[in-house]
N, C-alpha and C positions, 0 to 999 in steps of 0.2 A: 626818238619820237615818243611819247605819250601812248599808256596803254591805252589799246582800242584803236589805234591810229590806223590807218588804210597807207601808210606810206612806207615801203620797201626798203629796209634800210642795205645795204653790201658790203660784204657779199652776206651771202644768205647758207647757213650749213641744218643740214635734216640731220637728228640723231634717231637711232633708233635702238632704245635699247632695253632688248630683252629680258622680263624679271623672270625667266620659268626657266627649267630644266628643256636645253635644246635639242633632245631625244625624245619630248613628249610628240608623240602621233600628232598630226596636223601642222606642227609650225612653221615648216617650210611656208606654207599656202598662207598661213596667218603672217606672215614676215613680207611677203609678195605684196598682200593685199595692202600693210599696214605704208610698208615702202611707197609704193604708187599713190597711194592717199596723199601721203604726208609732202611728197614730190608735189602734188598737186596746189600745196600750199607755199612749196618755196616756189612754183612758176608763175605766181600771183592771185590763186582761186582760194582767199581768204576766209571764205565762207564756207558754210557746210551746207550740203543739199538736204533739204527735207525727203527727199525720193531715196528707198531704200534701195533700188536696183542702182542709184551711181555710185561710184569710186569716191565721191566725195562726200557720202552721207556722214552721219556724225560718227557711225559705228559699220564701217563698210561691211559687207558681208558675201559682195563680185568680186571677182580679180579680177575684172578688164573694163576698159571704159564705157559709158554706154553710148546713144545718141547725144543725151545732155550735156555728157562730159565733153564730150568731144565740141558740141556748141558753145559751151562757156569758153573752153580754151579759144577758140575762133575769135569770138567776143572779146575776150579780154586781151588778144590781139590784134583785133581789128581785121581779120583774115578773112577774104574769100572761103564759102567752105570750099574743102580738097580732101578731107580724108571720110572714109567709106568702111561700115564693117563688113568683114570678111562673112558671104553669105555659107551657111549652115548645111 
């Protein structure tokens, strides 16, 4: 398809790969975060959130999904909601 296209091509592969020294303090959590984003976008959520608290913003900075996330996935499913966060 044409860049810019909204159409799914398959299969669909996430790379992910590290330009730093993988003993630098933090990147465990920075590889989590960058993973689950990126996931985000091979399971169809092509866009990025303007809201800094979702997994899907442009420059994630949560590890876990938020409410939004979790609606878009819904949405872009077509699903009843059914998942719930784990209360605090």
């Amino acid at each position: 398809p044409p860049l810019g296209s909204r159409e799914i091509q398959y299969p669909v592969r996430v790379f992910i790969l590290p330009r730093f020294d993988p003993s630098t303090p933090g990147v465990d959590e920075c590889l989590a975060l960058t993973t689950t984003h990126e996931l985000g976008h091979a399971i169809g959520i092509l866009a990025h959130s303007s809201v800094e608290t979702d997994i899907m913003y442009f420059d994630p900075v949560v590890s876990t999904l938020s409410t939004r996330d979790r609606a878009t996935i819904e949405l872009a499913y077509h699903l009843e909601p059914n998942l719930s966060a784990p209360a605090h």
